[in-house]
Structures are given as structure tokens and as C-alpha cells.
N, C-alpha and C positions, 0 to 999 in steps of 0.2 A: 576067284578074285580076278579082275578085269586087269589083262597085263597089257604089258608096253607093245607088245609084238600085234596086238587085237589094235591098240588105234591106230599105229601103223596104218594096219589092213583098213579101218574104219577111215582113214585121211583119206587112203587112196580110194577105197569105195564113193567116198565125198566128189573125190574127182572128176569121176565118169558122170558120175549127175550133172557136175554143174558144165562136163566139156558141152554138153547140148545148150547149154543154159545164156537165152541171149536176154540183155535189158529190153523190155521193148520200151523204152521211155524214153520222152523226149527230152532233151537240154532245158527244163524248166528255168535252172537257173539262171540262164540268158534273159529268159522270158521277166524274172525279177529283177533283175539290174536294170534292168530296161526300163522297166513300167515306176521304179522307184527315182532312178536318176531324171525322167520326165517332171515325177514328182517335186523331185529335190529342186529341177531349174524352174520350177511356174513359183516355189515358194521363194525363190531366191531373187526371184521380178517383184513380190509383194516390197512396195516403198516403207520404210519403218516412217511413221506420225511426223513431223516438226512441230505438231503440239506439244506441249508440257501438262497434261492433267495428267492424275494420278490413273486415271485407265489407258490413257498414249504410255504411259511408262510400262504399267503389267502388260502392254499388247506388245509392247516391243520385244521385252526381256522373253514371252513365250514366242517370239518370234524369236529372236536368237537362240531360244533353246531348240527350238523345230531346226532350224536352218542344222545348227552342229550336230541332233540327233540324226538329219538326212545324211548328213557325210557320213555319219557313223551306220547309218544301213549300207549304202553304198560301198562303204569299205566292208561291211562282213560279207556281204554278197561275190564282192572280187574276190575276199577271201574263202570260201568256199566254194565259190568256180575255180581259185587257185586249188584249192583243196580235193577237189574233184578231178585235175589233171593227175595228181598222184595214187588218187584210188581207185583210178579207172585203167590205173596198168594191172588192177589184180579183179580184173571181170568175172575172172573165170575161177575164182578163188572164196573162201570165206573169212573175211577179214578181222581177226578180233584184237581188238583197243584194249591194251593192259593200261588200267586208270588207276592212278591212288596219291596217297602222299609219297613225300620225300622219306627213303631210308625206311620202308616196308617190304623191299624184298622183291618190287617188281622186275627186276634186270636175271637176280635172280632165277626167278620163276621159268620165264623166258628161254634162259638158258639153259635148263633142263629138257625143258620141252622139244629145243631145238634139235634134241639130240647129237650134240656136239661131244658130249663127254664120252671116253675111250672106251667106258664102258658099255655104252647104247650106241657108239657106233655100228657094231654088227648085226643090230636088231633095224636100225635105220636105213642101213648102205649109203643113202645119198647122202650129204651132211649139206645142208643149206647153207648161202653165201649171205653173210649179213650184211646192209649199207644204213647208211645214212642217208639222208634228204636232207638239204642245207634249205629252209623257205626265207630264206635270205630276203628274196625280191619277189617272193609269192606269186610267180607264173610259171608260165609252162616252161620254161626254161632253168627251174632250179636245177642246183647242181646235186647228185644224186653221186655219194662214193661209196665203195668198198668199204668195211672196217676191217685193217690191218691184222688186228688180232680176233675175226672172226667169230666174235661173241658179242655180247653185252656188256660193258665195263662193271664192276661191282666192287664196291666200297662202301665204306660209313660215310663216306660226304657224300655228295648231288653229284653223282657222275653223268647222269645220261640230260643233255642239255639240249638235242636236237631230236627230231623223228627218227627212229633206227628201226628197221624191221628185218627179218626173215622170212622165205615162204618152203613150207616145207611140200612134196610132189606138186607142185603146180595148184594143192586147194586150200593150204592154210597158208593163211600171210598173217602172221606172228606183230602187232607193231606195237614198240615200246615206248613210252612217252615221258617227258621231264615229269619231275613230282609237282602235283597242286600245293599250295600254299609254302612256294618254295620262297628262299628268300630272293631270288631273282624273278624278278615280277613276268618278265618276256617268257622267260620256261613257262610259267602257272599258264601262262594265255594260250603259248602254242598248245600245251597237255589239253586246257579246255576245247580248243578252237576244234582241233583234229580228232578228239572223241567223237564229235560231230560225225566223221564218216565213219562207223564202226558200222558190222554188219554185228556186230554182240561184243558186251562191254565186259571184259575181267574186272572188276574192282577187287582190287589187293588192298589188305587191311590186316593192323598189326594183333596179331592174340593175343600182346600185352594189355590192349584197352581196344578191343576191336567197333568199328564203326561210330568214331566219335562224334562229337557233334559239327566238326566242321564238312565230315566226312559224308553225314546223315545229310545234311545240305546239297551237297553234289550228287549224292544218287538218288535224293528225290527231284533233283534237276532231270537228271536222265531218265527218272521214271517218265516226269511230265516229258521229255522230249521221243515216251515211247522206245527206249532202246530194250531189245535184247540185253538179260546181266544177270552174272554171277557173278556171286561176293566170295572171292578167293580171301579166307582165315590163314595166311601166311605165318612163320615161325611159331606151331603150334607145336611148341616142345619145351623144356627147360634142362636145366645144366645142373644134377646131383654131383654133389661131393662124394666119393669113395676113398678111402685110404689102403692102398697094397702099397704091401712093403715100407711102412712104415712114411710112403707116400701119399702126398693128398691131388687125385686126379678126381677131373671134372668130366661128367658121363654126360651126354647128351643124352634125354629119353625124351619119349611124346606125354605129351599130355594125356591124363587118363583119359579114356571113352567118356566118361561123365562129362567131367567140364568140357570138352569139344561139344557132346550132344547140347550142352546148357547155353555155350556160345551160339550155338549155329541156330539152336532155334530161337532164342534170343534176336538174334538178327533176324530172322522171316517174323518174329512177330509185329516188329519193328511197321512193316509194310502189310501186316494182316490186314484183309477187308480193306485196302485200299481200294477205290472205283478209276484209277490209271489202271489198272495194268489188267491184263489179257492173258491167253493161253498161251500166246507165243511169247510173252513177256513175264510171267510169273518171276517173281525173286526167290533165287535160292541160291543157298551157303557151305563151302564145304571147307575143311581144316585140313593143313597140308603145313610141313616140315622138308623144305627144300633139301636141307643142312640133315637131315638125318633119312630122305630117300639116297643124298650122296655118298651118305655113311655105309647104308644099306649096300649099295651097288658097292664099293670099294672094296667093304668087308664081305659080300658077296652073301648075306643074309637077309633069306628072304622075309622074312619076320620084322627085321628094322624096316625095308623097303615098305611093306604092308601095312606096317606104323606110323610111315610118313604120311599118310591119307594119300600120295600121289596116285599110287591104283583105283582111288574113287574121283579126283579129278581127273586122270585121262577119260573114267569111266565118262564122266560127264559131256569132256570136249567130245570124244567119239561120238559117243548118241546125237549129242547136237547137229554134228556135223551128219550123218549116217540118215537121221531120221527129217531133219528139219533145213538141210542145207539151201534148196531150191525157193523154199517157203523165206527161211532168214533171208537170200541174196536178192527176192524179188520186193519184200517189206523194206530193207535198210534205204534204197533209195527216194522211194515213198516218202519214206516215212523223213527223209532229210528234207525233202523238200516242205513237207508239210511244217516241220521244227522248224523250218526259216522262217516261211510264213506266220506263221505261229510269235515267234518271235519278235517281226517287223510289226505283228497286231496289237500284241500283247506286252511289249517293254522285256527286258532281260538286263541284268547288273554287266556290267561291261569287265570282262577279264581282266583280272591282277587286280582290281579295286572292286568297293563298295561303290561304285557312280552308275546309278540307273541309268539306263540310256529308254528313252522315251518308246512307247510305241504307239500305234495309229489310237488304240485304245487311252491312253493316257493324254494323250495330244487331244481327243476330240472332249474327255471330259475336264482338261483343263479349261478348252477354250469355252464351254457348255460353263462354268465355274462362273467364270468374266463376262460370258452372256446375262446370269444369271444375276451378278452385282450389278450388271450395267442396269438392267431390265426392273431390278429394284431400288435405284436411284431415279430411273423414269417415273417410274411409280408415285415417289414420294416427292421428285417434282411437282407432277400430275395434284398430287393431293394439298398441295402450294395452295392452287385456287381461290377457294373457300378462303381459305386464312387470310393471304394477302388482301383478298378483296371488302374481308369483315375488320380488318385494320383501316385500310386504306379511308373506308366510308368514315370507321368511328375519327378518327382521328383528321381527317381532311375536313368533315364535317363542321368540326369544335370552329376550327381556323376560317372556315369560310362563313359561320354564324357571325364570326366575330370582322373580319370584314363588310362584309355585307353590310351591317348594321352599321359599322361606322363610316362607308360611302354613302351608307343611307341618310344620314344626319345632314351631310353637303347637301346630299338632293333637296331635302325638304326645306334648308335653307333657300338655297337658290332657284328651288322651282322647277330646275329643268332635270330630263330624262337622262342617267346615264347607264351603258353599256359593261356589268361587271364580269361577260364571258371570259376578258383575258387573266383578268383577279382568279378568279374558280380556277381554270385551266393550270393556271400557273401553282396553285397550290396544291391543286390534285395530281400535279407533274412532279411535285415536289416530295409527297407524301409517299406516290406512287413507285419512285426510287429508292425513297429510303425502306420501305418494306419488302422489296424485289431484292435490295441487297443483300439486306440483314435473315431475310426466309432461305434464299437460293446459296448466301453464306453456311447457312446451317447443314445445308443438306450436301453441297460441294464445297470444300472448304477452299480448294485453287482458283475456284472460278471466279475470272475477273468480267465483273456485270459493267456493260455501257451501259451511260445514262443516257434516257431517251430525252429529245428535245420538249416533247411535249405529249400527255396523252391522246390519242388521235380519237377523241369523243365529242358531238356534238351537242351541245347544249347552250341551248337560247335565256339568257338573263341580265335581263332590261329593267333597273331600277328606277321606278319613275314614283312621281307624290300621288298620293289619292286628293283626289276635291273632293268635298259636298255639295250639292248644289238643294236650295229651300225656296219657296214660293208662300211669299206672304201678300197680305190686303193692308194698303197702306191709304189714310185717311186723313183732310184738308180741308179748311174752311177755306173757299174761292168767292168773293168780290164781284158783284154786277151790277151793271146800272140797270134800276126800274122804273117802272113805271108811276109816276105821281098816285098819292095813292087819299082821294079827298079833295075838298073843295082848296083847302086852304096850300097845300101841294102842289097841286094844280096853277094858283097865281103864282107858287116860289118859282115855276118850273117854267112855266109860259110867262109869267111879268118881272119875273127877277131874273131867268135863266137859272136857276136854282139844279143842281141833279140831285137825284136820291138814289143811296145805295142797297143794292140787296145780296143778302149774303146764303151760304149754301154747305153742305157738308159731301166732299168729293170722294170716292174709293178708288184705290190704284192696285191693279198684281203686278208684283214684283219680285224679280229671281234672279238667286244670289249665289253665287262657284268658290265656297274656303278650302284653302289646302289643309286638310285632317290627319295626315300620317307620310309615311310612306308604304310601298308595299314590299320592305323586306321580308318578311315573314313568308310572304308569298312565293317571293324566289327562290329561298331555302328549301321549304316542302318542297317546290316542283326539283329544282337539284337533288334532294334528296330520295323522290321519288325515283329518278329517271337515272342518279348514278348507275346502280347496279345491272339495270337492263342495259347501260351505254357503256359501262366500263368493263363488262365481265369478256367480251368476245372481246376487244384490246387485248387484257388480261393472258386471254388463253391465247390467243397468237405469239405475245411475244415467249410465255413459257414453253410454246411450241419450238419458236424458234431457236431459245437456249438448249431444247433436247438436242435438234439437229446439230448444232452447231456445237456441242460440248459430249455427240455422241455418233453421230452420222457416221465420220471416217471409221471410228471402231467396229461399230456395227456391221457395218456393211464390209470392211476386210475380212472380219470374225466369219461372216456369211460365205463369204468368197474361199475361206480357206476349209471352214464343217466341209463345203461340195467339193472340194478337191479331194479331202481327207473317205469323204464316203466313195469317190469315186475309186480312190486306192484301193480301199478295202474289198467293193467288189471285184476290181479287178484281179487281186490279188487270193482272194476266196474263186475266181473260176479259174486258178492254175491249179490250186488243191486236187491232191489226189484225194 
């Protein structure tokens, strides 16, 4: 059986590995505050619209939500370079993060290991000083005490509400953390925040309902963030009644070998065939009774002590430490930096609550979202066209038939030519608004349409009368003096002065101009012909123009901020280890 005096020896073998053992890595984390808070000020130069459409609203609101997600990178980032001033006093050490709920036994745990108790002092010799870490103000300046009483506080309420650790020979640093889903929300945050720097994660979990489902939650958090973990099965014992002497005393015993084995594997199946986790990161489970290895050491039996499961958790820490020490202390920083990253890419629920905090991945498909609405209201703009224009004809048409014809009736009265381009114009102006309204109403229901003064189309339409013009033979009996015509003639004509008439039949061409009509009918076809080729490019400009004008600014911020947003991420993808 793997005893207490063997990890001893095993802590301090841990030692001498990791006294050679330098980071070679550089302060990435500077590198991320840096390149995010750039970030944070070019989005905080983006002007929010003074327009009012319903896409100036969604562009803003996902702009105020980037803006407060950027302070909220920015603040984990300080937080974890604050977090990094205090894990980087134990370089030379391997650090493990006891994670769990509130009132499992983690302080507990801890304090065993610390070997504080009077009975493992002698196998210990050194007895580790325990402190606090006050992240008060989260820099390198926190204030960092003693604890007076040299342990871990333990009770049934939330005692441990700050970072507390131990480091026992200079290679285990012991750190104990407030409970998750505490009812003081700041404890849950820091517990989560400071997991973060673990070089391997104890999760302590109660054997009365071990790895619940809020629980299951947090250590597939850790698994995706890559940690090192064991699932510490805490208080794995129960309390038999016996009666001596007519007494009723309660016996502390372990839980059978069975149900431990059903728990523990239970728990690994949990995470079987998951595609996280790795060699160095495998999940595994062991069952330990704090409360009755203490029983053991007191009563000096070694059979209780061997019941507590403790001899197969030190076994564990040992090896870890013995075999894997160099390997854990070069991955955990890695592997931190990489979970930040990670994190700024990919969104993470923000400690103490259910509020996503956005990441690069969420921000670029939101705004891809509203590209996408934007890009299919252009669209259906676009497909305006045709309609409007197959209105505008039928309906302009009826109106200008009916004009037309009744200017026409004056003309043919009066004779003379008149010019009905401004008549057309005006009603094609007319028609033309009311379909631009009532189509571009359809599709944007905010958008307030100006009405154009006039369609800017040219079309020639001159109402003038038709004549006919005919050629006829027009025919006359014409009168002439002749010639005496006979003897008797002759004396009227010479002795009486007498004339004599002669007559004749005359032909005349003659051509003649009536007004027969007019030519409305004629003005109609040609308007009717030549609208569509004259109105369609109007048409499409000014729907051009309502895209620009009802989408330009979006557009083109949306555009301005995808290239910032990709620019992040590769920056941020070539810090990655």
C-alpha cells in the first residue's frame, strides 16, 4: 500500500526536477491585452448611425454589445496577468487548484495533505505555512497574509472566501479556492477565475450524489480548457448505528469496495471516448474519506487509514508529481494562454451568472446575420423593378389615354397643335410615386420615400389635327362672243351692231385640306411604346439610390468592423502556442 512517507519522498523527488526547470515562455499575456485593448479603442471610434431604420437600430445595439464585450476581454486579460503575478511565485513548484462546490470537503482535503496534523507531522518534519492572497485590487500588489490558525478553516457553511494556499518542500503549492455555485457570487468568480492557473485540477465532489449536473458543467469547462484533473469522490463513508451498553453510538465506516468502484467508474464514463482530452489529460476518479483516514491516524489503525482511500490518492498525487512534473509545469502555461485565446475567439459565460460574453466567433457571425438581412432586403428591393414598372405603365397608361383624348377634342376644335409632354409627365410623376411608395413601403416598412418632382424621361408628344387633302375636276358653262354665223347674222352684226353669243363647257382641278381627326391615338402608342425603354433606367437609379441611402452607412461599418474582427483573430491565432 502506497504510504504517506513514499509521497513525502515523491514531493521532494518532484523537486529536484522541476529546481532545473525554467519557463522558457514569453509574457504572452501582455501580447493579448495589447492587441485586444487596440481592438477595443478602433471599435469605440466606430460612430453609432443617427439614422432610425430598423438596421441603424440592430447595428447599434450589436455595437454596444461589442463595445461592453471588449471591456469585458480587457478586464479578463488584466485579470489573468493579475493572476499570473501570483502563480508565478511558485515557478518552481506544481501547482494544483482544489475546484468544487460549496461544503464538499475541499478545505478539508487540503488539510490533510498539508500535513499539519500531529499525527503526520513526524513523517512531514517541515509543516507548511499557510496564507491568504487578498485579489482585492488584482495586481501585483495584492496583499498576500499568514493564516493565524495555520490551516484551512472547516465548517458546514462557506468558510474559505479568498485564495488560501500551502506549498509543501518548495514543489507542491496546495491552493484552495471559495466554492462554485456559492451563494456569494464574487467567491464562484474568483474559484472560477484562478482555476485558470492550475498546473492540475483536484475536483472534489460529494459521494452523496457525486458529479452532479452543475458540477458535469464545470469539468467539461476544464476539460475544453485542456486542464490536467482528477475527480476527488470526497466523504466516501457512512455513519452505522451500533448499540453497546445499552447505548446507541454512530460508527463511521467506508463505503463498500463495490459502490466506490460503481461511483468511480461511473464518473470516467461520464467523459469516455471524449475527443478533448489527451494522455496528459485523461479523467480519472478516486474515493477518499477525510473523516475516517483521521479516525485511522488517531486510533492508530492501519486498516481504517487504508479504508479512507487516502493511500490511493496520495498514490496518485505522487506519480503525478514523480512522473509527469516537468511535462505538467511546461503544458499548464501553454496551455493558459492558449484557454484565453480560446476564449476571446470563442465566447465563455461570464462568472457568477448565466451572461455570455461575446467572442470574436460570435461577434463576426452576428454581424454576418445583419449582412445577410441587409443583403436580402437589397435583394427584394432589386426585384421592385419589374413590378413597379409593370404598374406604373398599366395604370399611368388608363390616365393618360384618357387625357390625351380629351385635349384632343380642343385641338380638333380649334385647329391648332398642342404640346401634351407636361400632361404625360405629370401623371407618370404621379403614378410613379404612388408605386415607389406603396412597393418600397412593403419591403422597408420605416422608410420615408421623397417624392421626386418629376420623372426625368424624355418623351416628345405633340397633339395636332389630321387634314385630308382631295383633288377633283370641277366643270362650267363659260360665255363668248362669236362670230356672226350666216348671211342674215352678218347684217345683225355689221348693220345693226348686233353680238352673238357662244357658249362652252370649262374643266377645273381643284384641291381641297378638311380636318378628319386628330392624332391621339398616335401619341398614345408612341408613349406607350417608348415608356418602358425611357422609364426603366430612372426606375433603376432612383432604387439604386434608396439602397445607398437606406443601407450604405451599415454596410460599409459592418465591412469596416468583419476586417478588424479578422484582423484580431489572426493576430491572436499567431500568439497561440
Amino acid at each position: 500500500m502506497y504510504s504517506v512517507e513514499k509521497f513525502v519522498k515523491d514531493i521532494k523527488l518532484a523537486g529536484k526536477k522541476l529546481d532545473n526547470f525554467s519557463k522558457d515562455i514569453n509574457s504572452k499575456e501582455e501580447d493579448i491585452k495589447r492587441i485586444i485593448e487596440k481592438f477595443s479603442n478602433s471599435i469605440n471610434l466606430v460612430k453609432k448611425s443617427d439614422d432610425e431604420n430598423q438596421f441603424t437600430l440592430m447595428l447599434n445595439q450589436t455595437l454596444s454589445k461589442i463595445k461592453n464585450d471588449c471591456s469585458y476581454w480587457v478586464r479578463i486579460a488584466d485579470e489573468q496577468i493579475a493572476g499570473m503575478e501570483f502563480i508565478n511565485k511558485f515557478d518552481k513548484s506544481i501547482v494544483f487548484v482544489v475546484f468544487g462546490n460549496v461544503n464538499v470537503g475541499k478545505s478539508s482535503v487540503g488539510n490533510f495533505i498539508s500535513g499539519t496534523l500531529d499525527e503526520l507531522k513526524d513523517i512531514y518534519v517541515e509543516q507548511p505555512k499557510f496564507y491568504s492572497y487578498d485579489f482585492a485590487e488584482k495586481n501585483i500588489n495584492a496583499k498576500e497574509e499568514g493564516l493565524k490558525s495555520n490551516s484551512f478553516k472547516v465548517n458546514d457553511i462557506e468558510e474559505t472566501t479568498s485564495i488560501q494556499y500551502f506549498t509543501l518542500f518548495d514543489s507542491l503549492t496546495w491552493v484552495d479556492t471559495p466554492g462554485i455555485h456559492s451563494i456569494n457570487s464574487e467567491n464562484e468568480a474568483l474559484a472560477k477565475e484562478y482555476v485558470n492557473f492550475a498546473d492540475m485540477v483536484l475536483f472534489v465532489t460529494s459521494s452523496s450524489s457525486p458529479v452532479k449536473q452543475d458540477e458535469l458543467v464545470e469539468i467539461s469547462r476544464l476539460i475544453e480548457d485542456k486542464k490536467p484533473l482528477l475527480i476527488v469522490i470526497n466523504k466516501s463513508d457512512i455513519s452505522k448505528a451500533e448499540s453497546i451498553d445499552g447505548k446507541v453510538i454512530c460508527n463511521l465506516i467506508p463505503k463498500s469496495n463495490e459502490d466506490r468502484r460503481k461511483q468511480e467508474q461511473m464518473v470516467r464514463d461520464l467523459f469516455k471516448d471524449n475527443d478533448k482530452l489527451s494522455f496528459a489529460q485523461s479523467v480519472d476518479s478516486t474515493s477518499i474519506s477525510v473523516k475516517l483516514a483521521e479516525k485511522g491516524l488517531k486510533e492508530k489503525s492501519e486498516d481504517i487509514f487504508n479504508d479512507s482511500g487516502l493511500p490511493i490518492f496520495y498514490e496518485k498525487l505522487g506519480e503525478t508529481l514523480k512522473q509527469n512534473a516537468i511535462e505538467i509545469k511546461q503544458k499548464a502555461p501553454k496551455d493558459r494562454v492558449n484557454s484565453l485565446i480560446n476564449r476571446l475567439i470563442n465566447g465563455f459565460m461570464e462568472a457568477g451568472n448565466s451572461t455570455k460574453i461575446y467572442g470574436i466567433v460570435d461577434i463576426k457571425s452576428n454581424l454576418l446575420v445583419l449582412v445577410d438581412e441587409i443583403d436580402s432586403k437589397i435583394e427584394a428591393i432589386n426585384s421592385l423593378e419589374q413590378k413597379i414598372l409593370k404598374s406604373v405603365k398599366e395604370k399611368a397608361m388608363l390616365e393618360i389615354d384618357i387625357v390625351v383624348h380629351k385635349i384632343g377634342m380642343k385641338v380638333q376644335n380649334s385647329g391648332e397643335d398642342v404640346d401634351v409632354h407636361r400632361e404625360i409627365i405629370d401623371t407618370l410623376t404621379k403614378h410613379f410615386n404612388e408605386q415607389m411608395r406603396q412597393k418600397i413601403a412593403a419591403v422597408l416598412e420605416d422608410y420615408k420615400y421623397k417624392e421626386i418632382q418629376e420623372v426625368g424621361i424624355n418623351i416628345e408628344a405633340n397633339l395636332s389635327v389630321i387634314k385630308e387633302t382631295t383633288t377633283y375636276t370641277s366643270y362650267h358653262i363659260e360665255e363668248y362672243d362669236r362670230a356672226p354665223n350666216g348671211l342674215v347674222e352678218w347684217v345683225g352684226k355689221n348693220i345693226f351692231k348686233k353680238n352673238y353669243k357662244g357658249y362652252e363647257t370649262v374643266s377645273e382641278e381643284i384641291t381641297k385640306t378638311d380636318i378628319v381627326g386628330v392624332n391621339s391615338s398616335d401619341v398614345i402608342k408612341k408613349v406607350d411604346s417608348y415608356l418602358e425603354e425611357e422609364l426603366r433606367p430612372f426606375l433603376k437609379s432612383n432604387l439604386e439610390k434608396i439602397v445607398s441611402e437606406y443601407f450604405e452607412i451599415e454596410r460599409e461599418t459592418i465591412k469596416n468592423i468583419i476586417a478588424k474582427i479578422d484582423k484580431l483573430e489572426r493576430e491572436l491565432d499567431e500568439i497561440k502556442f
